[in-house]
MDTraj code that builds the backbone (N, CA, C; nanometers):
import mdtraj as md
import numpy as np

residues = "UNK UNK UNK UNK UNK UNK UNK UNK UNK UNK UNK UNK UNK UNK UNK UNK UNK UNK UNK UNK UNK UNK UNK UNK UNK UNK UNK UNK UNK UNK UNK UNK UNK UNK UNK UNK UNK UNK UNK UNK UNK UNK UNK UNK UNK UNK UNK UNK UNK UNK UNK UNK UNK UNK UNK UNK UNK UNK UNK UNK UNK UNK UNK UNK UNK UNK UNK UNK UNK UNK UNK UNK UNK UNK UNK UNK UNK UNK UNK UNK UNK UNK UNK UNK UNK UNK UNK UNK UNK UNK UNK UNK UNK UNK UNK UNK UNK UNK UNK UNK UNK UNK UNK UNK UNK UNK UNK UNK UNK UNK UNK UNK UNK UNK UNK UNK UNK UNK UNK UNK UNK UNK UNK UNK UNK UNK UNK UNK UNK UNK UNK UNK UNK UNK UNK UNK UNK UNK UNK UNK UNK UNK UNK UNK UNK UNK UNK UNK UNK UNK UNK UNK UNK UNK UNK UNK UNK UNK UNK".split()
xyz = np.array([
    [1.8219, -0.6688, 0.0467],
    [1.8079, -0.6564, -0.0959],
    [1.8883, -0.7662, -0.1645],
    [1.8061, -0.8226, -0.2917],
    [1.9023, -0.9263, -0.3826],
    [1.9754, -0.8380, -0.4839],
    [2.0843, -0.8588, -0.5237],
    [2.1231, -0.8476, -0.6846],
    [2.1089, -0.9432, -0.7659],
    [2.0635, -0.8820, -0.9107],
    [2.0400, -0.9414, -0.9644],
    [2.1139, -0.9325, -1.0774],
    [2.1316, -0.9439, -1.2221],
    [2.1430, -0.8988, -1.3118],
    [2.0216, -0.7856, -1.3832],
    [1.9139, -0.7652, -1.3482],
    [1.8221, -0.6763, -1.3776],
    [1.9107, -0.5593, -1.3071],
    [1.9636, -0.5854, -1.1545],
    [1.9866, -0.4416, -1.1013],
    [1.9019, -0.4872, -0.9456],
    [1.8570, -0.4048, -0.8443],
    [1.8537, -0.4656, -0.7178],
    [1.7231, -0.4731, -0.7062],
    [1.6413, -0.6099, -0.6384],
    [1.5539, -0.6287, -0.6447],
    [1.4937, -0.6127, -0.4488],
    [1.3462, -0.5533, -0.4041],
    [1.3495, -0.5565, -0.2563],
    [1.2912, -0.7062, -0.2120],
    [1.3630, -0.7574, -0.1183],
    [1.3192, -0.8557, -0.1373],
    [1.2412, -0.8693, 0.0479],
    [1.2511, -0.7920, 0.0949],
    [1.1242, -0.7731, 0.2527],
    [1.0405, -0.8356, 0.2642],
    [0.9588, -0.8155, 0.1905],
    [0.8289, -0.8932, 0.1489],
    [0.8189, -1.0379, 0.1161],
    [0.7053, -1.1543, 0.1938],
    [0.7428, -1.2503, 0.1205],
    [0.7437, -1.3148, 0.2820],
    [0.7786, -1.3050, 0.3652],
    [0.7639, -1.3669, 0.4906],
    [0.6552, -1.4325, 0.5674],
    [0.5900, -1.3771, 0.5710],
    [0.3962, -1.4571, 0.6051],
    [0.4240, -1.6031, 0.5113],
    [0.4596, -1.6027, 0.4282],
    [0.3949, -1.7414, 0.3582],
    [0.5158, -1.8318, 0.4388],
    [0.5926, -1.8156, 0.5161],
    [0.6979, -1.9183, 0.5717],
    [0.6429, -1.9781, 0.7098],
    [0.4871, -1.8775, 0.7277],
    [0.4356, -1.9644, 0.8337],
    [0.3464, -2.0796, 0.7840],
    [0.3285, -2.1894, 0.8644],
    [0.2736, -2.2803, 0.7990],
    [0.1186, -2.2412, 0.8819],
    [0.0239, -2.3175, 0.8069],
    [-0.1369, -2.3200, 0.8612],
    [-0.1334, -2.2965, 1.0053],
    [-0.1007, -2.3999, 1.0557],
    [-0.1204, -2.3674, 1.2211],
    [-0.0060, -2.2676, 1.2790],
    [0.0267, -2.1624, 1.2213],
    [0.1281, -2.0966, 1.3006],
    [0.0606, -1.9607, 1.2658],
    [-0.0787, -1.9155, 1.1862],
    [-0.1404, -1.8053, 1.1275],
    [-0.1932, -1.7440, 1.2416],
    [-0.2425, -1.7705, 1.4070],
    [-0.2512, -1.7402, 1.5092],
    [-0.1297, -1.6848, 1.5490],
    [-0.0751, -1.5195, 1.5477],
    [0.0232, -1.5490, 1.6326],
    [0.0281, -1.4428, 1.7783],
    [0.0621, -1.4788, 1.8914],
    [0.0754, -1.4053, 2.0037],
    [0.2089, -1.3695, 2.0260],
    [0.3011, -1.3312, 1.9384],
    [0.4391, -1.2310, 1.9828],
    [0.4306, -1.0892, 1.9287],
    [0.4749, -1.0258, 2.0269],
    [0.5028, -0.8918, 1.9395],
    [0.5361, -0.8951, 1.7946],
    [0.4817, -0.8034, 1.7821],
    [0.4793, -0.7248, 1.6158],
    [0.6175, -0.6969, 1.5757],
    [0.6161, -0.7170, 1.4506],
    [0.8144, -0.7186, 1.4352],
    [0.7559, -0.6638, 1.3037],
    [0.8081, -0.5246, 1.2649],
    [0.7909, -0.4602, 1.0980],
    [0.8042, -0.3360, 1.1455],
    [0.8149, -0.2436, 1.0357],
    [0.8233, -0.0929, 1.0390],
    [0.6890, -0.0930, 1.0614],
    [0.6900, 0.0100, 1.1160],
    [0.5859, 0.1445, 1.1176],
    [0.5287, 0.2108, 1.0271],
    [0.3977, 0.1354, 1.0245],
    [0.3552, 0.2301, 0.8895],
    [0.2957, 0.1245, 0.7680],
    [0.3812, -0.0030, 0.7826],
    [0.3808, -0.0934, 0.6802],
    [0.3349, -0.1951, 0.7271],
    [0.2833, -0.2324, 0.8671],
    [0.1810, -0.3365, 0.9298],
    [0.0718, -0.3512, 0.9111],
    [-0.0016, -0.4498, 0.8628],
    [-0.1217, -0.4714, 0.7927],
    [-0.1547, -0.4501, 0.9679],
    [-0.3277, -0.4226, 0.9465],
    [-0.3992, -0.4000, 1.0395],
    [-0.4307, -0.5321, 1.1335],
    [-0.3962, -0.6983, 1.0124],
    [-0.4224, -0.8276, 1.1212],
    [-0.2962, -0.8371, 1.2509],
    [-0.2351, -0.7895, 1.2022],
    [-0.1100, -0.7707, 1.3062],
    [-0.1888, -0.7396, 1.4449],
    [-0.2693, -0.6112, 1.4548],
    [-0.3380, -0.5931, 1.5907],
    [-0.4356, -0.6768, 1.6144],
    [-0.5072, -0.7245, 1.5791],
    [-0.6175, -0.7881, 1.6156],
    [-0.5915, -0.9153, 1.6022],
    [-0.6522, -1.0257, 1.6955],
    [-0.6515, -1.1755, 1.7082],
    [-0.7296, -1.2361, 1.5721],
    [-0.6294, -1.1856, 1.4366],
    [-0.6961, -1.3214, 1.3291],
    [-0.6016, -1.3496, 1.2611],
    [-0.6063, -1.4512, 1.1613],
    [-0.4917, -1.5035, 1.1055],
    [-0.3557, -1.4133, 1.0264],
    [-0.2841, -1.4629, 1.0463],
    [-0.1976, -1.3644, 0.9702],
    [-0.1354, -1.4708, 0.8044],
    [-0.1575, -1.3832, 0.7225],
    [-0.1484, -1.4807, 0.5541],
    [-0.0536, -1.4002, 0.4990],
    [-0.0394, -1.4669, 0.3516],
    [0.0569, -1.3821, 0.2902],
    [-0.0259, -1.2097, 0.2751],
    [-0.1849, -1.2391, 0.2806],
    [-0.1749, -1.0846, 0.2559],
    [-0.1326, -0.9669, 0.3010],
    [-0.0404, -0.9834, 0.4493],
    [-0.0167, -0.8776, 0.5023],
    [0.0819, -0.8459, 0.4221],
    [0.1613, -0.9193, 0.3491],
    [0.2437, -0.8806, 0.2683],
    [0.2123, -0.7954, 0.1749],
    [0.0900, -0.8019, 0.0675],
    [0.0371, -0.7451, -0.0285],
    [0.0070, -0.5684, 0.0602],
    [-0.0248, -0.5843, 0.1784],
    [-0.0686, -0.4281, 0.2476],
    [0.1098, -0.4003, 0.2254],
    [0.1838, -0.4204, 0.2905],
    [0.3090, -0.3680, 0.2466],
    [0.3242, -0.3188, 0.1725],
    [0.3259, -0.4054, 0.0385],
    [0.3586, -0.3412, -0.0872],
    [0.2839, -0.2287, -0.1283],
    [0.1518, -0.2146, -0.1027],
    [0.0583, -0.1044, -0.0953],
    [0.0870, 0.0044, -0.0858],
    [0.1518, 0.0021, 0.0445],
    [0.2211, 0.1272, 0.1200],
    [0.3555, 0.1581, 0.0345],
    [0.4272, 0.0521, 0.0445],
    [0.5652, 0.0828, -0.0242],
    [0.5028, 0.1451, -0.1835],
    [0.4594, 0.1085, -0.2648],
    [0.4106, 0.1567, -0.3927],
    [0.3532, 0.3169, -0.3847],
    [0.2221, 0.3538, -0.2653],
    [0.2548, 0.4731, -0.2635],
    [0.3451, 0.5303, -0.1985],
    [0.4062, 0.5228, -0.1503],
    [0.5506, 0.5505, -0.0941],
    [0.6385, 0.5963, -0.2679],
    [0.6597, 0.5009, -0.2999],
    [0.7307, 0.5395, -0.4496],
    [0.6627, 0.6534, -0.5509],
    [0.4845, 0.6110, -0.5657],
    [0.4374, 0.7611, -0.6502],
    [0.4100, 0.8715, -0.5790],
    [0.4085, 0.8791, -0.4169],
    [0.4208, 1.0047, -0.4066],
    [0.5351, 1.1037, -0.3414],
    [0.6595, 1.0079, -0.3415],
    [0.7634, 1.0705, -0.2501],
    [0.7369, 1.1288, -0.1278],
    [0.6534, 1.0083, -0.0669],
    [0.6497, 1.0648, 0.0647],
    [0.6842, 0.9174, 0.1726],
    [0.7404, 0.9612, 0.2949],
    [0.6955, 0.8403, 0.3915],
    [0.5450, 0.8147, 0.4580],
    [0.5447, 0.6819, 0.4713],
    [0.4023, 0.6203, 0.5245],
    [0.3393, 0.6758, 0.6132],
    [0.4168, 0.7096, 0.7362],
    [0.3894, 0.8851, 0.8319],
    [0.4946, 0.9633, 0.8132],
    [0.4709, 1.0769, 0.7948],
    [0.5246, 1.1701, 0.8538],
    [0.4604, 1.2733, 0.9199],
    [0.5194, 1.3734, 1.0126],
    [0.5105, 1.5138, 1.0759],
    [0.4484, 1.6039, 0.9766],
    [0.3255, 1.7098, 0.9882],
    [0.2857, 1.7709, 0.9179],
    [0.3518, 1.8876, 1.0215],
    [0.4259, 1.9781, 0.9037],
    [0.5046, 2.1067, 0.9846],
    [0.4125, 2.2342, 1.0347],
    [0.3251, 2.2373, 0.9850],
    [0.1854, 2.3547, 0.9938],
    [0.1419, 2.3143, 1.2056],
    [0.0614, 2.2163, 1.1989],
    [0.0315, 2.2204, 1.2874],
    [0.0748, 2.0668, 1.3748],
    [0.1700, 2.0331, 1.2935],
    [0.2910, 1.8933, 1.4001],
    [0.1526, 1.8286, 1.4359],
    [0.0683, 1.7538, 1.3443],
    [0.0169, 1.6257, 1.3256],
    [0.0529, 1.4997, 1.2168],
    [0.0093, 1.4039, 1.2906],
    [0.1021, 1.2862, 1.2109],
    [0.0097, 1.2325, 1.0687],
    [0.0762, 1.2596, 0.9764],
    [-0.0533, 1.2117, 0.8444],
    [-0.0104, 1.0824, 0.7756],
    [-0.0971, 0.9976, 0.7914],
    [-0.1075, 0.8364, 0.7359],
    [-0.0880, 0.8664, 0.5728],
    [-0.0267, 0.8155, 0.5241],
    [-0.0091, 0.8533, 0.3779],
    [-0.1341, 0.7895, 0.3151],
    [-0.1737, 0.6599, 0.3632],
    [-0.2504, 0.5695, 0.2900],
    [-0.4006, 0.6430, 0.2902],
    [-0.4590, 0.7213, 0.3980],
    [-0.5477, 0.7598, 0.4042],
    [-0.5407, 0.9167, 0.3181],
    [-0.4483, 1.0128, 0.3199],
    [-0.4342, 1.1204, 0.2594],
    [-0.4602, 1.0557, 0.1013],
    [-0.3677, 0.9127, 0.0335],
    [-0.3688, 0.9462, -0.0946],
    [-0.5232, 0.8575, -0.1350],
    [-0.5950, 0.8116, -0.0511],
    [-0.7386, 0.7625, -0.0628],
    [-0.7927, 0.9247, -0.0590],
    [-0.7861, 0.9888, 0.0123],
    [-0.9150, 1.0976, 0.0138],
    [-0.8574, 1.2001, -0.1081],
    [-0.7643, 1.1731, -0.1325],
    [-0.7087, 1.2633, -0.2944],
    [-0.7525, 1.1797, -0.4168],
    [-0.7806, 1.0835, -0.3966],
    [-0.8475, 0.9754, -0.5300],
    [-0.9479, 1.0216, -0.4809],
    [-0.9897, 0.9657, -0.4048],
    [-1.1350, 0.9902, -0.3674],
    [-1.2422, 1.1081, -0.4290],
    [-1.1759, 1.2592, -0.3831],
    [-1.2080, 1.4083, -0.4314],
    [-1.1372, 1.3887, -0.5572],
    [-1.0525, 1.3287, -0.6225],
    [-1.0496, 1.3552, -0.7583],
    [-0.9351, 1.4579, -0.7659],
    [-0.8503, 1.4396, -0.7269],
    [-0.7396, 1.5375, -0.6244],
    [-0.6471, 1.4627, -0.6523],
    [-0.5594, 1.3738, -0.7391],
    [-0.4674, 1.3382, -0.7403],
    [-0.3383, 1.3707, -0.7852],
    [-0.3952, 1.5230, -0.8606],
    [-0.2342, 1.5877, -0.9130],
    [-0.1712, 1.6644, -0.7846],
    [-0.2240, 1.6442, -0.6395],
    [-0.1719, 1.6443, -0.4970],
    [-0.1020, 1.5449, -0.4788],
    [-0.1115, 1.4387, -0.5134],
    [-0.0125, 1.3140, -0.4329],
    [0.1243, 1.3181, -0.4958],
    [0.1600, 1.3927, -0.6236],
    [0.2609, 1.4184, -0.7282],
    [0.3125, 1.5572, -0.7364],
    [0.2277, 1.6436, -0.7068],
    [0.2904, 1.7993, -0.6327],
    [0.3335, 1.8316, -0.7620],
    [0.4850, 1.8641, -0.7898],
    [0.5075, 1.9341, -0.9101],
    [0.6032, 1.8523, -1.0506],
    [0.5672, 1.6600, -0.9925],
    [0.6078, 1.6298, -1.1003],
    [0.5776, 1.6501, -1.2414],
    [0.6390, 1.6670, -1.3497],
    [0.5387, 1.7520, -1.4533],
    [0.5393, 1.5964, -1.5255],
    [0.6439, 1.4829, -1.4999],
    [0.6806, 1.3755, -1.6067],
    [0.5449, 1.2945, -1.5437],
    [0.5127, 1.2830, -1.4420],
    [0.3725, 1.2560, -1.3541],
    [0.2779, 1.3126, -1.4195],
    [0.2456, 1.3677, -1.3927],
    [0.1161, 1.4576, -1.4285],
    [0.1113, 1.4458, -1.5436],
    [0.1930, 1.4125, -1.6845],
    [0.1849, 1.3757, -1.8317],
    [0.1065, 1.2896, -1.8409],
    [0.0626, 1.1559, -1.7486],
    [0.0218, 1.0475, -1.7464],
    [-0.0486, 1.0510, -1.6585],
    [-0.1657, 1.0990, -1.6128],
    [-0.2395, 1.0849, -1.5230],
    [-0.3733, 0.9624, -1.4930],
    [-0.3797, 0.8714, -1.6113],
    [-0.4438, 0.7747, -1.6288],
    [-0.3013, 0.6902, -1.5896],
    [-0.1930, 0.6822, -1.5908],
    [-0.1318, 0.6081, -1.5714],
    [-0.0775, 0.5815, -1.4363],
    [-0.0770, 0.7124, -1.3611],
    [-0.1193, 0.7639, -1.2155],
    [-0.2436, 0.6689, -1.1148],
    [-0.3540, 0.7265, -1.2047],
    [-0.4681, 0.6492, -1.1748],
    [-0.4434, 0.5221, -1.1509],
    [-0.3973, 0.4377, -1.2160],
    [-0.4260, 0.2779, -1.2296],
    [-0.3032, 0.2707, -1.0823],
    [-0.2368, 0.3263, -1.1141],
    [-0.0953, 0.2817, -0.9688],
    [-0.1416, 0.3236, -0.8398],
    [-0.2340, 0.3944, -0.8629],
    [-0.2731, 0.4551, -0.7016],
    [-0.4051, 0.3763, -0.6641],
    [-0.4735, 0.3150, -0.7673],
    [-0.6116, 0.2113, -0.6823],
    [-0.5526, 0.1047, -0.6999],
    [-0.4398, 0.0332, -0.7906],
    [-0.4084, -0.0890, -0.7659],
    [-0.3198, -0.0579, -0.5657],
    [-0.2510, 0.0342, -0.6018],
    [-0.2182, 0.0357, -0.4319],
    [-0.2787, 0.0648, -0.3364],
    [-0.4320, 0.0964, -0.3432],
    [-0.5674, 0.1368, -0.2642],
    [-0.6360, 0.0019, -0.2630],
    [-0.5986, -0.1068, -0.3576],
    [-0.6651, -0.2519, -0.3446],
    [-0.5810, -0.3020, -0.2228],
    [-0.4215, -0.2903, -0.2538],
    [-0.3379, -0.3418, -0.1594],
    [-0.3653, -0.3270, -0.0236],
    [-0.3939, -0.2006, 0.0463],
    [-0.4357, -0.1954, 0.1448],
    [-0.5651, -0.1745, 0.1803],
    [-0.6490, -0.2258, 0.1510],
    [-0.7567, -0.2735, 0.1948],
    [-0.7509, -0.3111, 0.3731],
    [-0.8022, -0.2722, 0.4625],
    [-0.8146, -0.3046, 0.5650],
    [-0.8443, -0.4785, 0.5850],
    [-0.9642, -0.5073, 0.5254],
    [-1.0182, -0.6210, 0.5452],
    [-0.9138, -0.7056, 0.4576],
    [-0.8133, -0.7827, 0.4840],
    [-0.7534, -0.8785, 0.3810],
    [-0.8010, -0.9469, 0.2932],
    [-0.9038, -1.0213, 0.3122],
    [-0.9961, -1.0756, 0.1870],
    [-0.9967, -1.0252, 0.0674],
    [-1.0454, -0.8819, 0.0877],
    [-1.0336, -0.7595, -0.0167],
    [-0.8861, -0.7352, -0.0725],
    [-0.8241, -0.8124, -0.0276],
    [-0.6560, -0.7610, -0.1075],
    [-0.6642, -0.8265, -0.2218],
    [-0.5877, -0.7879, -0.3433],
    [-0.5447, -0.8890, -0.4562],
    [-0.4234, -0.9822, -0.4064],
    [-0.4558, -1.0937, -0.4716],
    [-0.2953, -1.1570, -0.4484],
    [-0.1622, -1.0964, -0.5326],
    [-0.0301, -1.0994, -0.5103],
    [0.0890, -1.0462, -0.5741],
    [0.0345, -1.0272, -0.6824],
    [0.0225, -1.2195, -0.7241],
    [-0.0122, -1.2310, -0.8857],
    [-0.0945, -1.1510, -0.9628],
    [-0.2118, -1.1332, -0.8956],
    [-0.3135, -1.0520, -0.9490],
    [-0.2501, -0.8738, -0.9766],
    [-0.2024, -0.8644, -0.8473],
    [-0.1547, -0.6976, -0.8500],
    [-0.0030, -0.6551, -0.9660],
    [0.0600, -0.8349, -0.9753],
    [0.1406, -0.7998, -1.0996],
    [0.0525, -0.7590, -1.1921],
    [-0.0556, -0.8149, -1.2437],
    [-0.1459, -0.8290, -1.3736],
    [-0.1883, -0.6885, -1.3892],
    [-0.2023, -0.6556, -1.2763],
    [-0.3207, -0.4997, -1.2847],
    [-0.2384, -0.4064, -1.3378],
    [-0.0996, -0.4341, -1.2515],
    [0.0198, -0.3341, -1.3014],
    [0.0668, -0.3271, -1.3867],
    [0.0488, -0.4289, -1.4648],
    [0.0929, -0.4510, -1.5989],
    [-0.0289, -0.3881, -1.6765],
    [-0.1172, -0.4087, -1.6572],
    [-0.2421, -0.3708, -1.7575],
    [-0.3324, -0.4607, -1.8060],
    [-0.2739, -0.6166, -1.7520],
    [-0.3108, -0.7332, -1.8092],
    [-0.4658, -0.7647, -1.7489],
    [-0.5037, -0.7149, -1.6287],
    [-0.6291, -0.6967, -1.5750],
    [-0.6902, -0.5439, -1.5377],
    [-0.7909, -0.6048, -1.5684],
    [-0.8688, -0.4379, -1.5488],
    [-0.8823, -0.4534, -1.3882],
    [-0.8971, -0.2857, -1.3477],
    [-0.8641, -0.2306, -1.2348],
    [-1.0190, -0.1595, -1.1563],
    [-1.0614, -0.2197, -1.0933],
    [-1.2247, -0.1489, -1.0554],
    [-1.1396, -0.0697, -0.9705],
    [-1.3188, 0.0252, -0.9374],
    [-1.2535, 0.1168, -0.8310],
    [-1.2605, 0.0647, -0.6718],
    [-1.1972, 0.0867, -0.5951],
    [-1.1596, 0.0166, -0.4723],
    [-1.2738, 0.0586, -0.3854],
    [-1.2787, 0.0199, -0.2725],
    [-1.3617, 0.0580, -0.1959],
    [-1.2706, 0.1470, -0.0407],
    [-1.3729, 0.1902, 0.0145],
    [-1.2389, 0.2850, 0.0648],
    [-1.2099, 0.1512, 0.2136],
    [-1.0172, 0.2038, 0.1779],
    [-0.9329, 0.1308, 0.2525],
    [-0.9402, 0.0980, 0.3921],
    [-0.9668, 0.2078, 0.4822],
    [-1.0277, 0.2059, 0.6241],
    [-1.1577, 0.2672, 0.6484],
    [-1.1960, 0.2385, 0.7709],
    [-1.2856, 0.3172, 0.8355],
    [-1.2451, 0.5107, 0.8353],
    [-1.1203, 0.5498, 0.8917],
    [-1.0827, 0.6248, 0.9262],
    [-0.9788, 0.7034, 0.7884],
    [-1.0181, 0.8541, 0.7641],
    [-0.9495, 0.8891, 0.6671],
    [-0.9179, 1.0606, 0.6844],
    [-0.8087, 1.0912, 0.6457],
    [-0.7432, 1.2679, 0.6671],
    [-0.8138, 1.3330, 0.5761],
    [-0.8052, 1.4630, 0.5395],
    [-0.8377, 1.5442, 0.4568],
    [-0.7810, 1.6163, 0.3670],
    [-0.7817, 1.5612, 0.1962],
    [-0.6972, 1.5909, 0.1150],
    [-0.6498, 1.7452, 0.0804],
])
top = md.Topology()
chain = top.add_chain()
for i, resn in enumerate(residues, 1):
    res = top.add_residue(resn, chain, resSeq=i)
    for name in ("N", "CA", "C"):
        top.add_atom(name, md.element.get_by_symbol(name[0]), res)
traj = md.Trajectory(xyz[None], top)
């Protein structure tokens, strides 16, 4: 983390762009948390700044729904992908679930909305489909309009 005079800024993110063109192939183990690895990480294709943007994705819903990226479901001790739970709760139209009993949340539920598909753009499986930072500052701000995403993976839980 930096300090700043704002107060502490995360500064994790931001690493992909220190590879240069020919270093976007890479064959070493995977080095990141769990949870927060863009999907090019497994598969043999380039790695760009967008894996960064899937990060932030995760980390963002991570922040609106107070939850981690996996955790343990205590009912029947299965592991639930956050990214896919808070897609199939947008999805069904189910999103005063990802916020449970915030009431200062739920006041703003258009404002909800826009933070949970700008972070449903972020992780986009296919990187192409990501916004850049810049863009996802804009959306967050309000400064660009926000379509609706397309869904993030192949594979999704049940809200």
């Amino acid at each position: 983390m930096i300090h700043s005079q704002q107060g502490f800024r995360i500064s994790d993110f931001g690493l992909a762009k220190l590879l240069l063109s020919d270093q976007t192939l890479t064959h070493t183990v995977i080095r990141g948390t769990r949870g927060y690895v863009a999907p090019e990480w497994f598969r043999n294709t380039p790695v760009t700044a967008k894996v960064d943007v899937y990060s932030y994705g995760v980390m963002l819903l991570e922040i609106i729904c107070c939850r981690r990226s996996l955790e343990m479901e205590k009912e029947n001790e299965e592991e639930v992908i956050l990214t896919d739970w808070v897609y199939d709760c947008y999805k069904h139209r189910r999103l005063n679930k990802v916020i449970e009993d915030d009431e200062e949340a739920g006041n703003d539920m258009k404002r909800l909305e826009r933070l949970v598909i700008v972070a449903i753009w972020c992780i986009q499986e296919d990187p192409s489909l990501r916004p850049t930072m810049k863009k996802v500052t804009q959306m967050l701000e309000g400064v660009v309009d926000v379509s609706v995403p397309p869904s993030p993976s192949l594979f999704s839980s049940i809200c």
